[in-house]
C-alpha positions in Angstrom: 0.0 0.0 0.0 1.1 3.3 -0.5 0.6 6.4 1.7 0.8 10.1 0.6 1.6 13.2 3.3 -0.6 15.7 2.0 -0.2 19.0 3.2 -0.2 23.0 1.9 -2.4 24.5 -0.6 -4.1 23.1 -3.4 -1.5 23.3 -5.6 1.0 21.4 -3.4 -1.7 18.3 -2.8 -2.9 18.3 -6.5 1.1 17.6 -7.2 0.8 15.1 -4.1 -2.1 13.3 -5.2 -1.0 13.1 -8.8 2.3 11.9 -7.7 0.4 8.8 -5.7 -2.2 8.4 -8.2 0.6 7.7 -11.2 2.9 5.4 -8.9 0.3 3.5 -7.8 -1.3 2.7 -11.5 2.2 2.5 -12.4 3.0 -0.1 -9.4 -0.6 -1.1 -9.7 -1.1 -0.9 -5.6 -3.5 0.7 -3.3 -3.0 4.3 -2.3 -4.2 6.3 0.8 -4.0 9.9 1.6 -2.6 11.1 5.3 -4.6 14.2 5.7 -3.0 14.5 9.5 -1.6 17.8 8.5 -5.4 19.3 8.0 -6.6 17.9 11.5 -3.8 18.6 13.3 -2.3 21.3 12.1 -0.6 23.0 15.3 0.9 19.8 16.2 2.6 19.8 12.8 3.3 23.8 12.5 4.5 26.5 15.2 1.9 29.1 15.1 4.0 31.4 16.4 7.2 30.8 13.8 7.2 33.0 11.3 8.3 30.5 8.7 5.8 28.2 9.5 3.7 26.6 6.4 0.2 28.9 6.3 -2.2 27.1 7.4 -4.1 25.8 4.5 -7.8 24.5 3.7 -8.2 20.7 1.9 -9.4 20.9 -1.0 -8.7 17.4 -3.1 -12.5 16.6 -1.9 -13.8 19.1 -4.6 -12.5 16.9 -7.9 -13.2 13.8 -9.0 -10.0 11.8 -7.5 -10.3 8.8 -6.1 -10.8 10.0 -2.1 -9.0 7.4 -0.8 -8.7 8.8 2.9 -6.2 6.7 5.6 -7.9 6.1 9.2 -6.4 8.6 11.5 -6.3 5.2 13.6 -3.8 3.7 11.5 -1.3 6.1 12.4 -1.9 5.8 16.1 -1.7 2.5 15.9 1.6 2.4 13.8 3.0 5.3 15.8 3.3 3.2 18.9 3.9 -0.2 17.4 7.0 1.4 15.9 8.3 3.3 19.2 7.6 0.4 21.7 11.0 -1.7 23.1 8.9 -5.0 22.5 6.3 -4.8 19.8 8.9 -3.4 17.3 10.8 -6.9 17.3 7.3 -8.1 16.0 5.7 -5.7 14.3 6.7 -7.4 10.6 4.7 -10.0 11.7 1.0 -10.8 10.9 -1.3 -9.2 11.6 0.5 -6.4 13.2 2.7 -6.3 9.8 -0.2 -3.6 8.3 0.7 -1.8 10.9 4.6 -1.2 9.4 5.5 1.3 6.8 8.9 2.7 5.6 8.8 6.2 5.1 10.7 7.8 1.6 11.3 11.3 1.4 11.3 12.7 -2.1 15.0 13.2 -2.0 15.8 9.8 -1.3 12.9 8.3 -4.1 14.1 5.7 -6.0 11.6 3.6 -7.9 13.4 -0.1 -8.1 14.1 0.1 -4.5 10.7 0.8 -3.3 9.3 -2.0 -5.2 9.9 -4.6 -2.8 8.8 -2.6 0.2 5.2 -3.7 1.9 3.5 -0.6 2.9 5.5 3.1 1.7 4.7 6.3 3.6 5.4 8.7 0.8 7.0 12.3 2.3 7.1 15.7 -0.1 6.3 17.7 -2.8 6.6 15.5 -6.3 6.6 18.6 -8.1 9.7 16.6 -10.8 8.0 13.6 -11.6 8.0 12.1 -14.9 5.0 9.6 -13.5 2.7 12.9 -13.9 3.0 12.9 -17.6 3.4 9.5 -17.9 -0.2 9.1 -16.7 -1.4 12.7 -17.2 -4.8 11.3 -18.9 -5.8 9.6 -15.7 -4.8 13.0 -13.6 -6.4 15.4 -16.2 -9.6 13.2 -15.9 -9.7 13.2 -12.4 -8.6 16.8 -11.5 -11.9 17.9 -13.0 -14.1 20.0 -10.5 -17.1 17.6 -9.4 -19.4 20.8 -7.7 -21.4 23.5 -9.9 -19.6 27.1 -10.0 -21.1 29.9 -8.3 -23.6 32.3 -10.4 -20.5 34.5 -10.1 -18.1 32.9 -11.0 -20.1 30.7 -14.4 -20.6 35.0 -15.2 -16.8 35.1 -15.6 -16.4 31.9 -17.1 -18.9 32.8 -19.8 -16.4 36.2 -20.2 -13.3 34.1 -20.5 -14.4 31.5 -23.0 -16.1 34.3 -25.4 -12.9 36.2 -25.1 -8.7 35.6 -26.0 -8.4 35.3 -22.6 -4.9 35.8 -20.5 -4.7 33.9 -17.0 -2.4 36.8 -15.2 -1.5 35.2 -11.3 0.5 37.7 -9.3 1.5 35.8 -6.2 2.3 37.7 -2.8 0.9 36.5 0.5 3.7 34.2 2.6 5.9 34.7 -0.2 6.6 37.9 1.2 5.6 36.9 5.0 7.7 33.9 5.7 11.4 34.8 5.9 12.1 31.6 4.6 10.9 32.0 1.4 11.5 35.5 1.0 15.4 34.1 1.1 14.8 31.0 -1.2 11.7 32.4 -3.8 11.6 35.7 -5.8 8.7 37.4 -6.2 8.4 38.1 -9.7 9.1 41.5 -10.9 6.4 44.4 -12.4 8.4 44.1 -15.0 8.4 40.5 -15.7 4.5 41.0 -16.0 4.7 43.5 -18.5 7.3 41.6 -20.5 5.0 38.5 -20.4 2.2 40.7 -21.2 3.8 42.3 -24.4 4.7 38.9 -25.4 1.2 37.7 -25.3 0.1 40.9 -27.3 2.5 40.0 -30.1 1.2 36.3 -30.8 -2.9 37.1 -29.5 -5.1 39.2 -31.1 -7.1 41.5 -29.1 -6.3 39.4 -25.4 -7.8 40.6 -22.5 -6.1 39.7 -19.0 -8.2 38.2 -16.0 -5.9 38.6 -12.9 -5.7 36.1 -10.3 -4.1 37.3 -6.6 -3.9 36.7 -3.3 -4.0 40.3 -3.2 -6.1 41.8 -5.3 -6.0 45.5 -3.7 -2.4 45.8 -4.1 -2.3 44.6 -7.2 -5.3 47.2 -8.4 -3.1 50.1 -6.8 0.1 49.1 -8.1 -0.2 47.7 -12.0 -1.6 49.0 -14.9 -2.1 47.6 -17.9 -3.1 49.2 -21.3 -5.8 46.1 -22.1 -8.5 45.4 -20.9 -8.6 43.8 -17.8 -10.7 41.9 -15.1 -9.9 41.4 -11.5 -11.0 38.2 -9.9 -12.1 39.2 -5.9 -10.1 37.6 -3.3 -13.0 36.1 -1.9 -14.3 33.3 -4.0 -13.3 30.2 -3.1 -10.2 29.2 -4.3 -11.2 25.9 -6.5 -13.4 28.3 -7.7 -10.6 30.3 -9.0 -8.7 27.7 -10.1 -11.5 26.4 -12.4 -11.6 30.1 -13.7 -7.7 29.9 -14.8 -7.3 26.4 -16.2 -10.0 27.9 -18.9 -8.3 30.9 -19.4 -6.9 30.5 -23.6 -3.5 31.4 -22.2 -1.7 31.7 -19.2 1.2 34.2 -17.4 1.7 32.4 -14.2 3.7 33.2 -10.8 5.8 30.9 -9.2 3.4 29.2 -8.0 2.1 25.5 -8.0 -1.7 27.1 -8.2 -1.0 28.7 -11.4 1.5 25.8 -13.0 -1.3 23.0 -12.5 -4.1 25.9 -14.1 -1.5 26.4 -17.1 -1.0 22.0 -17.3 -4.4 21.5 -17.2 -5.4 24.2 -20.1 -6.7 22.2 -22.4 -6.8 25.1 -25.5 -4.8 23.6 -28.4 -3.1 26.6 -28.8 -2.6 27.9 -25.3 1.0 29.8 -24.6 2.0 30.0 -21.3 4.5 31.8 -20.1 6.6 31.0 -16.5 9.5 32.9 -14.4 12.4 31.4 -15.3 13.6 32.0 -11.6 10.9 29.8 -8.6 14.1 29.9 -6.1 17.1 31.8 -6.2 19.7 28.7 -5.7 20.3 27.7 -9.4 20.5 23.6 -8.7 17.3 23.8 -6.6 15.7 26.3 -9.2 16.5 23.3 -12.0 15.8 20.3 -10.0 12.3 21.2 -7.6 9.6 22.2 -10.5 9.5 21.0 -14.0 8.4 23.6 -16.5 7.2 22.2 -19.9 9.1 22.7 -22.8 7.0 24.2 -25.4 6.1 27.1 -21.9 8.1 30.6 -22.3 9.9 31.2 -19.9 11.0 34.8 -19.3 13.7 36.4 -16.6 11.6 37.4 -13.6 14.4 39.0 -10.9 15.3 42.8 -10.8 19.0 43.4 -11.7 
């Protein structure tokens, strides 16, 4: 059996989930999903550390995956199996073995040596995997939304598919609170928007932009753009505002897992996307964490 941590924002569990979903067709096993991280957040995260993960909503439940959800008891049970002096020596036997796991971090993820393993506790992101495009039909199929849109939002939807619509995502939020990730990520410049925007202007006729923040105020006060534009309001849900960018005709995204799955998940057969060439500022972690398509644009996105 395998067992996926899922934790963060949507974007980081639809890259969870799709990682599971593709080894486990490709290993043909059972999956679960550890949402431990959702019910017990504060045991997990330091409120009061300023580079603890935001505390995030789950939001897997709103497509049509397969909600395979691992009993909170299961961990218990395996927690103190594993950490007693005596049941330890026994615990790979039956029927206490379904209580064993070995846990393997993304880093150390090595396909051949897992096979032989009996249940695998799977620990990261999985935002580099090949497995995602190997079975991308099965996770296109099942990241479809399962619930209605809003009266709102099916208003801009009906805007976006009648026009040459641009996905625009400026990220802020903990990108700029956590200290942590102010170190490791760039925010992405005004003028890498405007670049991406010109870009878009020279292959789309007539585009109009729909932006997508997590702060929509600032971005109102402090960008403008010479073509027509819509803002999207902060407080729709976010699914909701995911739907709204994956049917965008074309995409400028942040570095941001929200707006790379809305970009992968375009299906417009002649979508252009265009990504920051810079998601961390270390140039082996910046190659190695996120894979960016090769037929995306990718454009400089730090300030000299």
């Amino acid at each position: 059996m395998l067992i996926a941590r899922i934790t963060g924002g949507i974007g980081n569990q639809l890259f969870q989930y799709a990682f599971v979903r593709s080894l486990s067709k490709k290993l043909n096993q059972k999956f679960k999903l550890d949402l431990s991280w959702y019910r017990d957040y504060n045991k997990f995260e330091k409120t009061n550390d300023p580079n603890a993960a935001t505390k995030r909503e789950y939001l897997l439940d709103k497509f049509n995956i397969k909600e395979n959800l691992l009993n909170p008891v299961y961990l218990s049970i395996s927690y103190r199996l594993n950490n007693s002096p005596i049941l330890n020596k026994i615990i790979e036997y039956p029927p206490l073995r379904y209580f064993s796991y070995s846990i393997v971090a993304e880093s150390d993820f090595n396909i051949n040596k897992i096979q032989g393993l009996h249940n695998i506790y799977l620990t990261g992101f999985w935002q580099n995997s090949d497995l995602i495009e190997e079975f991308s039909g099965v996770i296109k199929e099942e990241f479809a939304l399962k619930n209605k849109l809003s009266e709102e939002s099916k208003i801009l939807l009906e805007k976006i598919e009648s026009t040459n619509s641009v996905a625009v995502h400026i990220r802020r939020g903990d990108l700029l609170s956590r200290p942590v990730a102010v170190a490791e990520q760039p925010s992405s410049s005004e003028q890498y928007y405007y670049n991406a925007i010109n870009k878009i202007k020279e292959k789309v006729e007539n585009p109009e932009i729909f932006i997508f923040s997590d702060d929509i105020n600032w971005v109102k006060n402090n960008h403008k753009f010479d073509i027509p534009t819509t803002y999207i309001d902060n407080e729709g849900p976010d699914f909701e505002h995911f739907k709204l960018m994956c049917n965008c005709k074309h995409q400028i995204i942040a570095n941001s897992t929200f707006s790379w799955w809305a970009a992968w998940l375009n299906n417009y057969q002649e979508k252009i996307v265009i990504s920051p060439k810079w998601w961390y500022r270390d140039p082996i972690k910046n190659e190695s964490i996120i894979r960016i398509p090769q037929n995306w644009i990718v454009l400089e996105n730090i300030e000299n």
